[in-house]
C-alpha positions as CSV (number, residue, x, y, z in Angstrom):
1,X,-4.0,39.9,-11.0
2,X,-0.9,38.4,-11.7
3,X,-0.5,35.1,-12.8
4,X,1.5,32.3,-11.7
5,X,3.6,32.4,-15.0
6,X,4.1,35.9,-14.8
7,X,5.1,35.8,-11.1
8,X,8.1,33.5,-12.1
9,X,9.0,36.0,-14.9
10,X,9.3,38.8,-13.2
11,X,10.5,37.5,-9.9
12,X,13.4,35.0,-11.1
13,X,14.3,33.9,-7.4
14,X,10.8,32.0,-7.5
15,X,11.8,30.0,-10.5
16,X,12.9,26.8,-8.5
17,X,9.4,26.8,-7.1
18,X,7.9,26.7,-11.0
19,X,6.3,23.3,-11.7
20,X,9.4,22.2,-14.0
21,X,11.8,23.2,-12.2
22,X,14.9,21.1,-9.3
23,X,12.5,21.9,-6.6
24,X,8.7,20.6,-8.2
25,X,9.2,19.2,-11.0
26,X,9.6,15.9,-12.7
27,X,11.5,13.7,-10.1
28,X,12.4,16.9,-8.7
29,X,12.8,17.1,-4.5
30,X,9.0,17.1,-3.4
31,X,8.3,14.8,-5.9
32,X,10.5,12.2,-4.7
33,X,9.4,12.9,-1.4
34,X,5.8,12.7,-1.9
35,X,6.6,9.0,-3.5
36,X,8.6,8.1,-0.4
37,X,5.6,9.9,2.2
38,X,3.3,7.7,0.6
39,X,4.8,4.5,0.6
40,X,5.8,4.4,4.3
41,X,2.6,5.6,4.9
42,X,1.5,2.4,2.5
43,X,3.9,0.2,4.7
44,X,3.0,1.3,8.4
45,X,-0.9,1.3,7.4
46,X,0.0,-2.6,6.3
47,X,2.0,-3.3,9.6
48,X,-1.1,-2.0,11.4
49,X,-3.4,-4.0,9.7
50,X,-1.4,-7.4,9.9
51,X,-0.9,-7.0,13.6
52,X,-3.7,-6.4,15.0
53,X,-3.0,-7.5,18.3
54,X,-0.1,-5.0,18.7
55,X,-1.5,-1.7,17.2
56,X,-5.5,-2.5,18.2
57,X,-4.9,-4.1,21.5
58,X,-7.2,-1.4,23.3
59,X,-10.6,-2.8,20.8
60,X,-12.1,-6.1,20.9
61,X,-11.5,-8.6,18.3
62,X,-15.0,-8.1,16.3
63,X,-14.2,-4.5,16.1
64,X,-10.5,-4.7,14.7
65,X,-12.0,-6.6,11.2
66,X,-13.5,-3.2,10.3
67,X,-10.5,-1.3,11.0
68,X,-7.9,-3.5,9.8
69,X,-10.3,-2.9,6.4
70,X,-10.2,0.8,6.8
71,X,-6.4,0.5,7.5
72,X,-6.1,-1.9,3.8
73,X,-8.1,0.3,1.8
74,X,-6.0,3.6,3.3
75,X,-2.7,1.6,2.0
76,X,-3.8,0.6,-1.0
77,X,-5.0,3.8,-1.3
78,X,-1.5,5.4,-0.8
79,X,0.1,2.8,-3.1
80,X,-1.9,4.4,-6.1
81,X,-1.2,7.7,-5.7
82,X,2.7,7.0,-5.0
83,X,2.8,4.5,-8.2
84,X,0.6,7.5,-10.6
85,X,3.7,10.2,-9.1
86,X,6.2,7.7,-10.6
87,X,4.2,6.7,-14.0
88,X,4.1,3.6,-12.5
89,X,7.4,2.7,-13.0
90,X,7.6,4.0,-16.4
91,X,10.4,6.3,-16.1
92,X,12.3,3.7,-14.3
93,X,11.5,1.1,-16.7
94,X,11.4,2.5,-20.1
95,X,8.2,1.3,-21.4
96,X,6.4,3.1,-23.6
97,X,3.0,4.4,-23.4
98,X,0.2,2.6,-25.0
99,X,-1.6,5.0,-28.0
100,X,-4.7,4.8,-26.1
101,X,-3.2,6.8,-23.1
102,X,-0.7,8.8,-24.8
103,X,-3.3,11.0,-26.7
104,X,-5.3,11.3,-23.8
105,X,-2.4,12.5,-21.5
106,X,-0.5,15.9,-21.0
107,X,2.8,14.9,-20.1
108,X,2.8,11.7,-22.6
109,X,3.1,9.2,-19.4
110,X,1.2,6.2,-18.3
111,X,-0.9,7.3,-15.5
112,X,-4.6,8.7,-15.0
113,X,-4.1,12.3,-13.2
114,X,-2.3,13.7,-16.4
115,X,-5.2,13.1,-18.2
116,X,-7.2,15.4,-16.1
117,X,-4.7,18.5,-16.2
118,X,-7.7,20.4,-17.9
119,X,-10.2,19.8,-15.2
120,X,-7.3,19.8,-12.7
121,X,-8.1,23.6,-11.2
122,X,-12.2,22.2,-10.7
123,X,-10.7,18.9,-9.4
124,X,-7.9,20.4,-6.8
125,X,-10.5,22.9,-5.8
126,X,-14.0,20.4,-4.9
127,X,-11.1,17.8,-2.8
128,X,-9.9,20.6,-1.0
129,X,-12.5,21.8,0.1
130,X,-14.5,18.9,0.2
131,X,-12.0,17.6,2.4
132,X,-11.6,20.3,4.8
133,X,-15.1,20.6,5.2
134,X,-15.7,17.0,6.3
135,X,-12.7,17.1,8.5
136,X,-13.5,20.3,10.4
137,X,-17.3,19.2,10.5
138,X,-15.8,16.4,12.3
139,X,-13.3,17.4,14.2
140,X,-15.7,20.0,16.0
141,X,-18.7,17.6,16.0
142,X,-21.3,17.8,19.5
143,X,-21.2,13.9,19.8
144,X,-19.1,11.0,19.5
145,X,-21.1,8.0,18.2
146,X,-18.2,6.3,17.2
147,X,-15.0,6.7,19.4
148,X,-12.9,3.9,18.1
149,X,-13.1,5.6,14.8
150,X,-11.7,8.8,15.5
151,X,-9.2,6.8,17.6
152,X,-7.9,4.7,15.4
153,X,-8.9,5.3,11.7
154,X,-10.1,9.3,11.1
155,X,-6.9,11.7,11.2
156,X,-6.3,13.6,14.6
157,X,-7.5,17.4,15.3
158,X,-4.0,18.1,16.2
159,X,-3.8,18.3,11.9
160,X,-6.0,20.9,12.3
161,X,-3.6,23.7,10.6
162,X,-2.0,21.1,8.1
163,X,-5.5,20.6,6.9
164,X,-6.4,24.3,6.8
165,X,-3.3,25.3,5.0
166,X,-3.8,22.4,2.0
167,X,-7.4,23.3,1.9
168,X,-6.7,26.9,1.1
169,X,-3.7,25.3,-1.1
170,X,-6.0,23.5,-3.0
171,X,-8.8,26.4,-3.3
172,X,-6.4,28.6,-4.5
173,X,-4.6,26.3,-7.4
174,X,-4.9,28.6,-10.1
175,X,-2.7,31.2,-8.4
176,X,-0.3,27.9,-6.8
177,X,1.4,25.8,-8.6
178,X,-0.6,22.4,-8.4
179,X,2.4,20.8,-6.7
180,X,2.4,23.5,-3.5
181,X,-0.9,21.6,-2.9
182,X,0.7,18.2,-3.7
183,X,3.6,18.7,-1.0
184,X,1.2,20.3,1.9
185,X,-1.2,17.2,0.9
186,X,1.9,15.1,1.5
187,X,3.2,17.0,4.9
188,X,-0.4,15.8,6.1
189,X,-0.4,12.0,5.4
190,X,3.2,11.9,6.8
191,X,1.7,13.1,10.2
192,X,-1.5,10.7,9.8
193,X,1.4,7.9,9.2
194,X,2.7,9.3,12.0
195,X,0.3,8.7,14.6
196,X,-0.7,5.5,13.1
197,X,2.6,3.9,13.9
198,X,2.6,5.3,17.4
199,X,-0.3,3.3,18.4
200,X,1.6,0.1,18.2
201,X,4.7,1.8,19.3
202,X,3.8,4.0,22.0
């Protein structure tokens, strides 16, 4: 089977799509966009959980604590992953990176997922699917114990495909490049954002 490096050799018209190059690389267009996706999602998961009143008006009061929680820990969440895409600042900065990261990491940058690039096929591959399973399991569940959940915190089965596609994306990394999963990953928290700001804005 051909390979993802041999692809890009052989087909040249695929080489923007290669992890280093304008389209996925470093700072390149999804990049950028992924870090942008993930801090509006970081800001309107904040909005939602300081105002209660206006985005969780249809729950009572001793309800919204738990969800305003959920809602926290999602943007905090989101903040993390959007700081590790830009080395937390590092690249904006100039720092350097401290010895005890540096030998650790692949791209010689101050964040944690680069220093998992060797486990990264097993690690893309157990979230995907992982993820897909629970959401599908979910999404097609006989009862609803928990309504107010699934209306306010647990993504919508209208993502259905979004989460199908990145799930595949993710099972199939070796053949991808890892950052085909990272935008269809990002294409799915943009909707999730999405529909978390329409419920105080309706």
């Amino acid at each position: 089977m051909m390979g993802v490096a041999t692809r890009f050799q052989h087909y040249p018209w695929l080489r923007p799509l290669h992890e280093h190059g304008p389209v996925f690389g470093e700072d390149g267009v999804f990049e950028t966009l992924t870090v942008l996706v993930f801090l509006i999602a970081c800001t309107v998961l904040l909005t939602a959980a300081a105002n209660p009143v206006r985005f969780l008006h249809h729950e009572p009061p001793e309800r919204r604590r738990t969800i305003r929680i959920a809602y926290l820990a999602g943007a905090l969440l989101c903040f993390g992953i959007a700081m590790e895409e830009l080395s937390w600042g590092q690249r904006l900065l100039g720092f350097e990176t401290p010895e005890l990261i540096s030998k650790h990491n692949a791209q010689l940058e101050f964040n944690v997922h680069n220093m998992l690039n060797e486990h990264r096929v097993v690690i893309n591959t157990g979230l995907a699917t992982t993820s897909l399973l629970i959401l599908i399991m979910a999404w097609f569940r006989r009862s609803d114990p928990a309504p107010w959940f699934f209306q306010n915190v647990f993504p919508h089965a209208s993502l259905i495909i979004c989460a199908v596609t990145f799930g595949f994306a993710g099972a199939l990394d070796v053949l991808l490049p890892n950052e085909v999963f990272e935008a269809l990953v990002t294409v799915f928290v943009a909707f999730y954002a999405y529909r978390i700001y329409k419920l105080g804005n309706p």
